[in-house]
FIKE-585733 format. One record per residue: residue in one letter; x, y, z of N, C-alpha, C in turn. Coordinates in steps of 0.05 Angstrom, whole numbers, padded with zeros to 5 digits, always signed. Example, Ala and Ser with C-alpha at 12.3 -4.5 7.8 and 13.67 -1.06 7.14 Angstrom:
BEGIN
A+00264-00114+00156+00246-00090+00156+00264-00066+00156 S+00257-00045+00142+00273-00021+00143+00258+00001+00157 
% end
This chain:
BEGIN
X+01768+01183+01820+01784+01166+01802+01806+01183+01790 X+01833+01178+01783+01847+01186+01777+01863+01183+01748 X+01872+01192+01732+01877+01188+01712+01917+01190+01708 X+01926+01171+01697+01951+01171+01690+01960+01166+01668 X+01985+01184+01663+01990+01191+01634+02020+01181+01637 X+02033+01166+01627+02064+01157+01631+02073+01175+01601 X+02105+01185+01606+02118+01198+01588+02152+01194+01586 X+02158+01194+01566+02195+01194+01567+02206+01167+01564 X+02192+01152+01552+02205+01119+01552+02214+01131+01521 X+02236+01108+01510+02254+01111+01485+02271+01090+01478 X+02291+01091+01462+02314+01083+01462+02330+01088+01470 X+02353+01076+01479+02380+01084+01495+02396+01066+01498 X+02430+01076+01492+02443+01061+01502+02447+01050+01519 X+02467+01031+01535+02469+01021+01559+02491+01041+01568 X+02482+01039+01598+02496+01065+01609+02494+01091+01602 X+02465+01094+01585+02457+01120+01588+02430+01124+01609 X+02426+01143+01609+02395+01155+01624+02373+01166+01612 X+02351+01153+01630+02325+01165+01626+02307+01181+01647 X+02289+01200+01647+02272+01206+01664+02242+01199+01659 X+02236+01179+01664+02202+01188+01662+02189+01198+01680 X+02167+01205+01664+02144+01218+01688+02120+01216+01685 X+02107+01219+01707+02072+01197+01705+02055+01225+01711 X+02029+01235+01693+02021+01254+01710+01994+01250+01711 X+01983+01261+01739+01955+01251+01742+01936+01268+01732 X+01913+01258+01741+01886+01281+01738+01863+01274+01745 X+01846+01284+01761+01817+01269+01766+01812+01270+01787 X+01834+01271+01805+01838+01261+01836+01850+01271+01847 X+01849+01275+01879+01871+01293+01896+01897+01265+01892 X+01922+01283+01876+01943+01273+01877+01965+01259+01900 X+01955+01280+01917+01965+01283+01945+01962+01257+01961 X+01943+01249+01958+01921+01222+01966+01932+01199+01961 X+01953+01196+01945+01957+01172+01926+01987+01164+01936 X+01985+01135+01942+02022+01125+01945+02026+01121+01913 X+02042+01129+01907+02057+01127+01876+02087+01102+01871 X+02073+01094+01843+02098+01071+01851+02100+01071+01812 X+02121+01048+01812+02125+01043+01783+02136+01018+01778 X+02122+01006+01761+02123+00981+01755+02138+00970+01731 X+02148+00946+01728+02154+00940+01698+02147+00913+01687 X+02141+00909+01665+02140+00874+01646+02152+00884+01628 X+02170+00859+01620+02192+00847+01599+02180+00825+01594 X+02175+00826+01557+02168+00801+01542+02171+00777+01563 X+02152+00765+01568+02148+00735+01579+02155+00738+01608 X+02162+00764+01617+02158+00754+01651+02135+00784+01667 X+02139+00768+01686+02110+00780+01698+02123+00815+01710 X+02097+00822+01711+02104+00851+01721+02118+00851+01744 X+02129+00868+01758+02148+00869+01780+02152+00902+01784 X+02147+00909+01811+02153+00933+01831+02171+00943+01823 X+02182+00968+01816+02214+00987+01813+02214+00988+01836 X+02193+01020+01832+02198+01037+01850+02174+01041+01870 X+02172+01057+01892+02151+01069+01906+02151+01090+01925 X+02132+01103+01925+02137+01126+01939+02103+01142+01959 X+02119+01141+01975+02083+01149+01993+02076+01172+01996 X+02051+01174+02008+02043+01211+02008+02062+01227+02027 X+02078+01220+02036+02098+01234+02057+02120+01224+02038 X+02125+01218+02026+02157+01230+02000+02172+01196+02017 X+02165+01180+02028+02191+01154+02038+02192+01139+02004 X+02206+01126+02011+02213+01103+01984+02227+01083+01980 X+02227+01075+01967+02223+01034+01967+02234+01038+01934 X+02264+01023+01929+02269+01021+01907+02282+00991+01905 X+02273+00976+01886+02279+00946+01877+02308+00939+01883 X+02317+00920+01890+02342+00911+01894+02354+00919+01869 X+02350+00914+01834+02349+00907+01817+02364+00933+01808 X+02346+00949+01819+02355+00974+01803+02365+00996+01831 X+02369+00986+01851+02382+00998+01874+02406+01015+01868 X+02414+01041+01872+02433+01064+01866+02436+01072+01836 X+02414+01062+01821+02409+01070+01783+02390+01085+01787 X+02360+01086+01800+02334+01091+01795+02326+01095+01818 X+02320+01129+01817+02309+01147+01837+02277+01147+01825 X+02265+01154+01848+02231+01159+01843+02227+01183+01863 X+02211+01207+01848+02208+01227+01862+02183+01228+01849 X+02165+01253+01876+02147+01263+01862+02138+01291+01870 X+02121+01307+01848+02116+01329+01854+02090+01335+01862 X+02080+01338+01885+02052+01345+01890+02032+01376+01871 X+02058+01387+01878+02050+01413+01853+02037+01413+01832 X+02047+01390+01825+02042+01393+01787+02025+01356+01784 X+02018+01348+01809+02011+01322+01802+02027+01298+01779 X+02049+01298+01793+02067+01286+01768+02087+01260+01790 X+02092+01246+01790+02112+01229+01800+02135+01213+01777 X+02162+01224+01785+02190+01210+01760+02192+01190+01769 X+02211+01180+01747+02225+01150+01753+02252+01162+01735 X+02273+01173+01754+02307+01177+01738+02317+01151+01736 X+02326+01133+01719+02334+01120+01714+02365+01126+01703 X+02381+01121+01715+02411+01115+01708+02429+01096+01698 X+02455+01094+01688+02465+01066+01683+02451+01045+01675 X+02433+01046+01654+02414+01037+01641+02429+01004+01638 X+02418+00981+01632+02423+00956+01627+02406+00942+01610 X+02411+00922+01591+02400+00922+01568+02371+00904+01589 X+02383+00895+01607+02354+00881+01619+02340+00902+01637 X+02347+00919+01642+02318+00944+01640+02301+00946+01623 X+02303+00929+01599+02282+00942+01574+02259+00928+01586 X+02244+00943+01579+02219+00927+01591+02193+00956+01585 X+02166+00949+01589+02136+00972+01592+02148+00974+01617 X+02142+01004+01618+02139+01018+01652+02112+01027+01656 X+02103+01019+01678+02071+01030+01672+02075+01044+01708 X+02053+01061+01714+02056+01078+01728+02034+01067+01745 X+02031+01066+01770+02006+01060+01791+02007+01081+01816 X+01971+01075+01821+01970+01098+01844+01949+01080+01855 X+01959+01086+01876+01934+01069+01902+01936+01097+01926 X+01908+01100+01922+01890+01112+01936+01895+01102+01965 X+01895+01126+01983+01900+01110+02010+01876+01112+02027 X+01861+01126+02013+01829+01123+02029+01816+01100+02036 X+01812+01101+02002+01794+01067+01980+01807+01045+01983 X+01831+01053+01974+01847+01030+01968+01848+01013+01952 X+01833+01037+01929+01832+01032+01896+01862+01034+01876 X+01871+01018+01863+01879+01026+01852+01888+01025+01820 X+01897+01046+01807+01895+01063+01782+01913+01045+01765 X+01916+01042+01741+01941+01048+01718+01947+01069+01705 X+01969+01077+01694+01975+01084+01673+01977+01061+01641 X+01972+01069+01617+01977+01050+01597+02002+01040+01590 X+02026+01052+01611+02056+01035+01601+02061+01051+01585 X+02099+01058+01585+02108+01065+01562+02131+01046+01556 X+02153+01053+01531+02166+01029+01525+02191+01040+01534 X+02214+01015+01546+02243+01032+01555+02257+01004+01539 X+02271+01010+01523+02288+00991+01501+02322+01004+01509 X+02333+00987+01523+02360+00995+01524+02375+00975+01504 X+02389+00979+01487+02409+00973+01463+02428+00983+01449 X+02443+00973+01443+02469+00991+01430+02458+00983+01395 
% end
């Protein structure tokens, strides 16, 4: 079982940047497709980003050429760079890992991304 810790959500203007980063523990990291999710007051969670144990990736129409997702096997950690921020980015980012063995998969508890001037 793996454990996830989300970090770097804040305030920010629009058209500024953020990096978060998710880091694991518990579990071979390596093991895990990594992705990142979001919910905004009253609508349902929805896919950003994703990224598999061989580094490919899958980023939302939504946020297509703003929001990179990388990750580091090293340090058990997977980002979400977020760029050109938009006030409808604000939203919980919560962090997920699905196991590609089990095909269990994890949360993180969400952090908060409030874009506003």
């Amino acid at each position: 079982q793996v454990q996830l810790v989300e970090s770097g959500g804040g305030l920010v203007q629009p058209g500024g940047s953020l990096r978060l980063s998710c880091a694991a523990s518990g579990s071979s990291f390596s093991g895990y497709h990594m992705s990142w999710y979001r919910q905004a007051p009253g609508k349902e969670r929805e896919l950003v980003a994703s990224i598999t144990r061989g580094g490919n990736t899958f980023i939302a129409a939504a946020v297509k050429g703003r929001f990179t997702i990388s990750r580091d096997n090293a340090n058990d950690t997977v980002y979400l760079q977020m760029n050109s921020l938009k006030p409808e980015d604000t939203a919980v980012y919560y962090c997920n890992g699905l196991n590609t063995f089990n095909r269990n998969t994890y949360w993180g508890q969400g952090t908060q991304v409030t874009v506003s001037s």
